[in-house]
C-alpha positions as CSV (number, residue, x, y, z in Angstrom):
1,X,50.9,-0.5,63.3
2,X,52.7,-2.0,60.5
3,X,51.7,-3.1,57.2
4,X,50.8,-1.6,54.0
5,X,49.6,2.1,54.4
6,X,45.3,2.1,54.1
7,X,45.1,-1.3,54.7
8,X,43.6,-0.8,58.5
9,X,41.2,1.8,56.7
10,X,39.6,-1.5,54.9
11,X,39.1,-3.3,58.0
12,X,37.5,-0.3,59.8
13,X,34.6,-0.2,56.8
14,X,36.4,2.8,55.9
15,X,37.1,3.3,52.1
16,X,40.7,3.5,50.9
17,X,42.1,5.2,47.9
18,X,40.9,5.1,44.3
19,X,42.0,2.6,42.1
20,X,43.5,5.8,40.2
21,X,45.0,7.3,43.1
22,X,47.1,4.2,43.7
23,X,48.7,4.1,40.5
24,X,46.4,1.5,39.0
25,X,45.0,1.8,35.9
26,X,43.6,-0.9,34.7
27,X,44.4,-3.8,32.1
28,X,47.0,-2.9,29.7
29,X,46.2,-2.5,26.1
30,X,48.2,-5.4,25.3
31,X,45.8,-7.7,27.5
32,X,43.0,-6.5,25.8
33,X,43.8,-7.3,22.8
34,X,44.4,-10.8,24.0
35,X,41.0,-10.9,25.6
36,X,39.5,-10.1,22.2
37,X,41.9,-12.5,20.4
38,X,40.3,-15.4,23.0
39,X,36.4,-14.5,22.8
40,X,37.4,-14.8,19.0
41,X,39.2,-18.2,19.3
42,X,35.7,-19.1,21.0
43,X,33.0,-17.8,18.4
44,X,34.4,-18.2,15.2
45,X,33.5,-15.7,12.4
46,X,33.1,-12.7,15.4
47,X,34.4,-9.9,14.9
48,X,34.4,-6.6,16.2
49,X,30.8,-5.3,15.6
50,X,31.4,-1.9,14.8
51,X,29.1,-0.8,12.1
52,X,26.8,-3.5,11.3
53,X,24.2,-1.6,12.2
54,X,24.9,1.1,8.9
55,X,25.6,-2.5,6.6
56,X,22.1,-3.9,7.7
57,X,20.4,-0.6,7.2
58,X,21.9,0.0,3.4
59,X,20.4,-3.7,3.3
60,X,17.2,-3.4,4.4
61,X,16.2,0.7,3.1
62,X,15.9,-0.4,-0.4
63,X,13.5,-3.5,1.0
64,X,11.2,-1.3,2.9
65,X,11.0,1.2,0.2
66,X,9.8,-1.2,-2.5
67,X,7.4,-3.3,0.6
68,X,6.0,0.7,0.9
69,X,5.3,1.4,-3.0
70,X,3.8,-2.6,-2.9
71,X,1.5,-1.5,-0.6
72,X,1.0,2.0,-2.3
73,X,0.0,0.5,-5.5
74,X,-2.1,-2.5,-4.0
75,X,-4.2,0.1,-2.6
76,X,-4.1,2.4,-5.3
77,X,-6.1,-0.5,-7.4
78,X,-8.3,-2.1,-4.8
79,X,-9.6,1.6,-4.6
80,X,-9.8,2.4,-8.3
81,X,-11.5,-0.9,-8.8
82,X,-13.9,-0.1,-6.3
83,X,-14.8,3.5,-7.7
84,X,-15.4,2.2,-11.4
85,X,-17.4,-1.3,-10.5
86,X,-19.9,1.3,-8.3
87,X,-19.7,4.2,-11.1
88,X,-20.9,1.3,-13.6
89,X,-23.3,-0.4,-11.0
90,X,-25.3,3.2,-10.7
91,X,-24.7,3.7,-14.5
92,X,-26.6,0.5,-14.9
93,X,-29.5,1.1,-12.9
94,X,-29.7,5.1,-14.7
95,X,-29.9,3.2,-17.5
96,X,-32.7,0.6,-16.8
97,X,-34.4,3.4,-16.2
98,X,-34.4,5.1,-19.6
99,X,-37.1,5.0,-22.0
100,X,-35.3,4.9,-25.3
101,X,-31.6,3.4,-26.0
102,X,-30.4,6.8,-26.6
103,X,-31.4,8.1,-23.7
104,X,-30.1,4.9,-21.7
105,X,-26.4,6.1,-23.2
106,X,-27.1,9.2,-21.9
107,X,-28.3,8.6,-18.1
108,X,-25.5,6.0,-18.1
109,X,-22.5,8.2,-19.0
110,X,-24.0,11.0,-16.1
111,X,-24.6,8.3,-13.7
112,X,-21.0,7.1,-14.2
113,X,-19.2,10.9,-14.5
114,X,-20.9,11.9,-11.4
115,X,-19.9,8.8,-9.5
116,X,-16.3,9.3,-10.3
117,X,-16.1,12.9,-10.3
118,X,-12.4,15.4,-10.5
119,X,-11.7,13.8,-7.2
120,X,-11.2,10.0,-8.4
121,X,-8.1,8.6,-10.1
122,X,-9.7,8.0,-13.0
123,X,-8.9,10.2,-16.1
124,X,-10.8,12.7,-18.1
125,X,-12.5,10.5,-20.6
126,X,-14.1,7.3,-18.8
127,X,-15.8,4.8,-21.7
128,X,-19.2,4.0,-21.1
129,X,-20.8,1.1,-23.2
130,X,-24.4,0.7,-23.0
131,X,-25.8,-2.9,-24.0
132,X,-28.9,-5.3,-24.0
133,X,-31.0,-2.6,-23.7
134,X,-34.2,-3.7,-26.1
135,X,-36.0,-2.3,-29.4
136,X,-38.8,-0.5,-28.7
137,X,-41.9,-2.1,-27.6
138,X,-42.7,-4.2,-24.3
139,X,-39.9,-6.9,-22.8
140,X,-39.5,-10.0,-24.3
141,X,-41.7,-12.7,-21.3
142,X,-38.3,-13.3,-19.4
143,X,-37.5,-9.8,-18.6
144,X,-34.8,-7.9,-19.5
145,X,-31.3,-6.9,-18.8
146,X,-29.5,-3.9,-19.5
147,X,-25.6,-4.1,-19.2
148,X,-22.9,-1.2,-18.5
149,X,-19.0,-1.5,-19.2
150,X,-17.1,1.4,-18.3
151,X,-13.3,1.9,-18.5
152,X,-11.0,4.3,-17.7
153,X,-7.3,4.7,-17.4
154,X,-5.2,5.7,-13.9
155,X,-1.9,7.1,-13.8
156,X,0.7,4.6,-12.0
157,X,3.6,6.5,-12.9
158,X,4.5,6.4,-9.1
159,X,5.0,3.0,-8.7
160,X,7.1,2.5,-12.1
161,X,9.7,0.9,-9.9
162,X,7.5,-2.0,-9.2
163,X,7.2,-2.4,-13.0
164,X,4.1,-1.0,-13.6
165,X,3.4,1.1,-16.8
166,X,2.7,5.0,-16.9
167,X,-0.9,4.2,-17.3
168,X,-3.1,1.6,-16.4
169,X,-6.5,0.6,-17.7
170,X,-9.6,-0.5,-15.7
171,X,-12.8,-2.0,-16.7
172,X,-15.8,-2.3,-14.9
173,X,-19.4,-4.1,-15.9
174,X,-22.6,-4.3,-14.3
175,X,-25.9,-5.5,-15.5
176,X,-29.5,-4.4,-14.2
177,X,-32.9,-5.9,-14.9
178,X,-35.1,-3.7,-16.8
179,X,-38.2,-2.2,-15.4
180,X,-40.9,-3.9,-16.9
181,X,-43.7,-1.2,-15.6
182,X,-41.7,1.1,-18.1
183,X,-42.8,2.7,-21.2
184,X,-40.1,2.5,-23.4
185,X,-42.4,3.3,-26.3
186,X,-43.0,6.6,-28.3
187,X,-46.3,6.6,-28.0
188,X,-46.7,6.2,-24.3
């Protein structure tokens, strides 16, 4: 039996002391360093990456919050311009229906106010502007039409950071053809 103590326990299958327990503890600190100096000999420009993860972040938060309030306002005004070109489309068609030009104003602006309603972005005060609608009497031989505007202004204060103002107005307009089996006379 001679040789180095353990050494039959390796060729018996027979696992032999810990890398630990022999007094080895691995590569030295000065080695590592030079293993890091050669992979950086190799790759130019690498460094250690520790913390490129928090510089990428501080680059990227500011990107994802402005791609967020894009996408906040974009769907802010498809919606708004939604609500008033249907609020004027049924304020058109109230108002085809009127018999007088007064009362057109009229069935117009409650057509419009009910579409919209407390629950829509639009403000307090939404303009509605009644036009074409004819003098008394019967339609000229073509027919008629009877056009609505309305406007109204939405707050965008929350997406002042894109560079939108405060407020921001939006117009709708919508024409209807008259009915020409109505009596739009006094006397009927």
């Amino acid at each position: 039996m001679g040789g180095v103590a353990g050494s039959g326990l390796a060729e018996r299958g027979v696992a032999g002391p810990e890398p630990a327990e022999r007094g080895v503890a691995g590569p030295e600190p000065a080695e590592r360093g030079r293993d890091r100096a050669r992979v950086s000999r190799r790759l130019p420009g690498v460094q250690d990456g520790r913390g490129s993860i928090s510089v990428e972040m501080v680059v990227l938060a500011p990107a994802l919050a402005l791609l967020l309030l894009l996408l906040g306002a974009g769907a802010r005004v498809v919606e708004v311009q939604g609500h008033i070109d249907g609020a004027a489309r049924d304020a058109a068609r109230a108002a085809s229906l009127a018999r007088s030009a007064a009362a057109a104003g009229q069935l117009a602006r409650e057509a419009a106010l009910a579409d919209l309603g407390p629950s829509s972005w639009c403000g307090q005060h939404p303009v509605v502007q009644v036009s074409g609608y004819p003098a008394a009497g019967p339609l000229p031989a073509g027919g008629g039409d009877v056009s609505v505007t309305l406007s109204c202004e939405v707050n965008m204060s929350p997406f002042a950071a894109l560079g939108l103002g405060a407020h921001m107005r939006f117009t709708g307009q919508a024409v209807a053809p008259l009915d020409p089996f109505m009596c739009r006379d006094v006397t009927c």
